[in-house]
C-alpha positions in Angstrom: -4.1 16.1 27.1 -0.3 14.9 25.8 -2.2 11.3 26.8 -4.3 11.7 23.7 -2.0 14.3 22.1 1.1 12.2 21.7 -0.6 9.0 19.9 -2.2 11.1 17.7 1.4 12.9 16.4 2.9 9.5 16.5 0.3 7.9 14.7 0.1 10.7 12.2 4.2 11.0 11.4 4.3 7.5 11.0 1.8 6.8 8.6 3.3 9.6 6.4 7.1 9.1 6.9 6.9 5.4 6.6 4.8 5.7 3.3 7.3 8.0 1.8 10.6 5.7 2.5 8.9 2.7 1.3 7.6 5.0 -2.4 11.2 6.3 -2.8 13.4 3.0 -2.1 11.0 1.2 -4.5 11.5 3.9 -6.8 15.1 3.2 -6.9 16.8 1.2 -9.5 16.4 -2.8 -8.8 19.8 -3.5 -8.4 19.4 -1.8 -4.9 16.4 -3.5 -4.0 17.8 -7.1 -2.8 19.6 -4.7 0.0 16.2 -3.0 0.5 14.6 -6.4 1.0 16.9 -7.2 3.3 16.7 -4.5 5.6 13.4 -4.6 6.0 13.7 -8.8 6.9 15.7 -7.7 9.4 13.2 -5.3 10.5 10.9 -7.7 10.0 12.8 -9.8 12.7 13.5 -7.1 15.2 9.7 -6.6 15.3 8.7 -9.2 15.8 11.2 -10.3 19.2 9.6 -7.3 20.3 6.0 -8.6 19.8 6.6 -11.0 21.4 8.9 -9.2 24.7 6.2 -6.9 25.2 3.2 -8.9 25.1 3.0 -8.7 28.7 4.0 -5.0 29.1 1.0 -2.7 29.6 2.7 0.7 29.9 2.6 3.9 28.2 5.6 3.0 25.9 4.4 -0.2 25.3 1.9 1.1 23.4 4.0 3.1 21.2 6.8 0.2 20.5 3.7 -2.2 19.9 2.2 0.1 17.5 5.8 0.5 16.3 6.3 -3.4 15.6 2.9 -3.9 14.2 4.1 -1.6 11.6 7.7 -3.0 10.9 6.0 -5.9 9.7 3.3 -4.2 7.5 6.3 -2.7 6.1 7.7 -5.6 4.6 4.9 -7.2 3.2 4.5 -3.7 1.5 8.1 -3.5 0.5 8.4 -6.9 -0.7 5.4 -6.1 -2.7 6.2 -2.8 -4.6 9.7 -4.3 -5.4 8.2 -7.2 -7.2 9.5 -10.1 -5.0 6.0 -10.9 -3.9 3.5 -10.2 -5.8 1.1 -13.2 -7.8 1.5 -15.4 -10.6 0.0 -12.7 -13.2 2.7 -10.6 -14.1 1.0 -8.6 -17.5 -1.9 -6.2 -18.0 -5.1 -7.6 -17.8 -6.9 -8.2 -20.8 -9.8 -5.2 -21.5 -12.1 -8.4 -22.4 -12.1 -9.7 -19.0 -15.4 -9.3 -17.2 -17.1 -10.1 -14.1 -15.4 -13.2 -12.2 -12.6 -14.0 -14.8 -11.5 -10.3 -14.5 -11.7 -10.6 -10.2 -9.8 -14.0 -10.8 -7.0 -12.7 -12.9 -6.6 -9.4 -10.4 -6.5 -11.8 -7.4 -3.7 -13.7 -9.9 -1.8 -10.4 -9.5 -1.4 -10.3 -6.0 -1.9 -13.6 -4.4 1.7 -14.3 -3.1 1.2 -10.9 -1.5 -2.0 -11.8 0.1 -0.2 -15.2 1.8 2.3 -13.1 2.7 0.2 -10.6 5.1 -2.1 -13.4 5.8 1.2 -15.4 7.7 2.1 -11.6 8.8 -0.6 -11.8 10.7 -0.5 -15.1 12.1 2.8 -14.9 13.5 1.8 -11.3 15.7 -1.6 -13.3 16.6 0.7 -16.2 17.6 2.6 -14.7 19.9 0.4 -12.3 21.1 -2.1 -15.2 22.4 -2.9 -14.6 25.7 -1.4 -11.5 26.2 -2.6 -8.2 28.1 -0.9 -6.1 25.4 -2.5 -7.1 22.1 -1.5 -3.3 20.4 0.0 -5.3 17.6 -2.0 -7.6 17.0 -4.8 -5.0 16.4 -2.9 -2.6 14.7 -1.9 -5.6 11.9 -5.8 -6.4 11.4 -6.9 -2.8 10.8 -4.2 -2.3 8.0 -5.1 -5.9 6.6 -8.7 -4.7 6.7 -8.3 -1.1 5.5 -5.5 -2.4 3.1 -7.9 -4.9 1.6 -11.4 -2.4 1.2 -8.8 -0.2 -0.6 -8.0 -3.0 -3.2 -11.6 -4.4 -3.4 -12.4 -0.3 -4.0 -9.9 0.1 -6.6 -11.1 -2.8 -8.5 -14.6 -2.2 -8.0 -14.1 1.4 -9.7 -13.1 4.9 -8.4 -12.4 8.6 -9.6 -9.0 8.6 -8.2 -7.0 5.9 -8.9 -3.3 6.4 -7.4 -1.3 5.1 -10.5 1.4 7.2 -9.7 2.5 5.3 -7.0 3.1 2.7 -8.4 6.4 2.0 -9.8 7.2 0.7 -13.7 8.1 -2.5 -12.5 4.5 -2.8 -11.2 2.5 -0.8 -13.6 0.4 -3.6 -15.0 -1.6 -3.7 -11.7 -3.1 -0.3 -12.9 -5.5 -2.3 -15.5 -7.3 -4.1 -12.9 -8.1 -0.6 -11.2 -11.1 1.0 -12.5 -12.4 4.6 -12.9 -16.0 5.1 -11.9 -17.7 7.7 -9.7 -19.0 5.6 -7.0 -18.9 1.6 -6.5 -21.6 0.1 -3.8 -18.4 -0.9 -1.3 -17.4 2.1 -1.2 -19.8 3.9 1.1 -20.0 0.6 3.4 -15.8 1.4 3.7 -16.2 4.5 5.0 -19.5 4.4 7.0 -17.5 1.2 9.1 -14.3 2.8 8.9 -16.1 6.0 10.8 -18.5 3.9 13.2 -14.9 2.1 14.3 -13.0 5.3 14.5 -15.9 6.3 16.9 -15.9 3.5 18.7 -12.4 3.7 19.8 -12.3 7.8 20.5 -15.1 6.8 22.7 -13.2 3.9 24.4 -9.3 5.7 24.8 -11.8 8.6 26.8 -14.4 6.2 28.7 -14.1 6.4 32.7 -11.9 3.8 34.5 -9.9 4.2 31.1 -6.1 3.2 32.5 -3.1 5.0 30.4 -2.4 2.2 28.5 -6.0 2.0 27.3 -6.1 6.1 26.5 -2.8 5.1 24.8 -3.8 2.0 23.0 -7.2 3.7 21.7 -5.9 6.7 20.6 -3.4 5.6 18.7 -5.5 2.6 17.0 -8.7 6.0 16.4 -6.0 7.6 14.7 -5.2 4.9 12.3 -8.2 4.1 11.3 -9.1 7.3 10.6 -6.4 7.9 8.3 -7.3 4.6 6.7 -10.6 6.5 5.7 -9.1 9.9 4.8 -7.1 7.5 2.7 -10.3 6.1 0.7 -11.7 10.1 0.4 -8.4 10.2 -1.7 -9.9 8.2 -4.3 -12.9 10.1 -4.7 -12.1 13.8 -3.3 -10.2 16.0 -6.1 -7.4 16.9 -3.6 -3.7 16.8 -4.2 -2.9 14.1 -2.2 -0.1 12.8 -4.0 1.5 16.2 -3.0 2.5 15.1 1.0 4.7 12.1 -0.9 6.4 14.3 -3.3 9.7 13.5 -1.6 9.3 10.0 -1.7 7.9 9.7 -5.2 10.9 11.6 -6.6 13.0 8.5 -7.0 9.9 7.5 -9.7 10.3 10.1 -11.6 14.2 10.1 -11.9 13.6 6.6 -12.9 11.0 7.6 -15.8 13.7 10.8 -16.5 16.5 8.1 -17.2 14.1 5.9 -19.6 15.2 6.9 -23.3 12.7 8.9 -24.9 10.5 7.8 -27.8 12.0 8.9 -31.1 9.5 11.3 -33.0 7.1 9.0 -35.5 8.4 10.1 -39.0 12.3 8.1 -37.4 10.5 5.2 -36.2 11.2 1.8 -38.1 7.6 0.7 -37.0 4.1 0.4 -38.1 4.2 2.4 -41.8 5.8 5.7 -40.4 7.3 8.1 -43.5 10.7 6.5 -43.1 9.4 2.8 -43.5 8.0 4.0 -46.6 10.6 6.2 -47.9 12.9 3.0 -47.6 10.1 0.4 -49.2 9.7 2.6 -51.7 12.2 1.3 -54.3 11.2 -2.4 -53.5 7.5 -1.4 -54.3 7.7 -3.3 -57.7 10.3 -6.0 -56.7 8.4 -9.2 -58.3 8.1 -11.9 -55.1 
């Protein structure tokens, strides 16, 4: 039982812990994140030497540090995203206007650096994974690029739950390209092949003539997936998701807590508030 037992815990803490680190360091104020970029390069590094030592290894633990790797270098092309070093050439709001192509266009704008970015992610584990009898990284990598991209296609095509909130103020133009609708037509193909995939390899980790390292390997790659699609039931379930990253999202709001508020309208010195008019008042008459 600890055979399929184990991957799933590991799997599970993971995906929860590593989310949370990466929420509250971005949260932080920029001057500290040129020393977060730089610890997850060197992450980034580490991970993938060990691609590349253990693409050969087929034991139990192999599996885990695989899975492990795979994951240090998700995590920079996620950190290196939500701190705004790699994002797309559109940095501003997109324009309500936009419909159709020109508004997919200027959305892809937004993130195309970061797109690249996982796309040579992904090259280098499949590089140097070619060949290999333990290709855990490898397909670790293209579940969260897949997952990771039905989730922004979702989120632009329209859902009930957007998660704005994770997204720091540095970043908080990406929010117009999201949409809120009830339903979109990708989002049910999403789930149904996240599922059928999930299935697929529960039914492989327990087949017969399964070694350890396949039980291992299976279960751990079920287990993501199937948070993957918990993960879209976020955006249409009214559960308090958010909630489990409390912790990390508490360097976002310090941030917002810092901000100066507004001053109430009647001190503003803008649009025709009473103390713009209280001072025009004696220059009503002023011949120009």
């Amino acid at each position: 039982m600890i055979s399929f037992g184990l991957p799933v815990v590991f799997a599970l803490f993971l995906w929860w812990f590593s989310t949370g680190v990466i929420l509250y360091l971005d949260g932080l104020p920029r001057a500290t994140h040129r020393w977060t970029m730089l610890a997850a390069t060197l992450i980034m590094a580490v991970s993938l030497a060990g691609i590349a030592a253990l693409r050969d290894d087929t034991s139990v633990s192999a599996v885990y540090f695989g899975f492990l790797a795979a994951l240090g270098v998700w995590a920079w092309n996620e950190t290196a995203f939500l701190t705004g070093f790699v994002t797309g050439s559109r940095r501003t709001a997109c324009p309500d206007h936009l419909t159709g192509w020109r508004r997919f266009i200027f959305a892809v704008e937004m993130i195309a650096y970061h797109e690249f970015a996982i796309l040579v992610g992904g090259l280098l584990i499949w590089g140097l994974s070619i060949g290999a009898d333990n290709q855990v990284a490898t397909a670790t990598y293209f579940i969260l690029w897949i997952m990771r991209l039905s989730t922004k296609l979702n989120l632009f095509l329209g859902v009930p739950n957007a998660p704005t909130s994770f997204l720091p103020e540095h970043l908080s133009y990406l929010a117009s390209a999201f949409r809120k609708r009830s339903m979109n037509l990708l989002f049910p193909v999403s789930v149904t092949a996240g599922t059928l995939l999930t299935g697929w390899l529960v039914l492989s980790a327990v087949a017969d003539g399964a070694s350890a390292f396949d039980a291992a390997h299976y279960t751990i790659l079920a287990t993501l997936t199937a948070l993957a699609v918990l993960e879209h039931w976020f955006f249409v379930l009214p559960l308090p998701s958010e909630a489990l990253w409390n912790w990390g999202r508490g360097s976002h709001d310090a941030a917002r807590d810092i901000l100066p508020a507004p001053l109430p309208r009647k001190y503003r010195l803008d649009g025709d508030g009473p103390l713009v008019r209280a001072i025009a008042r004696p220059f009503a008459n002023v011949k120009k």
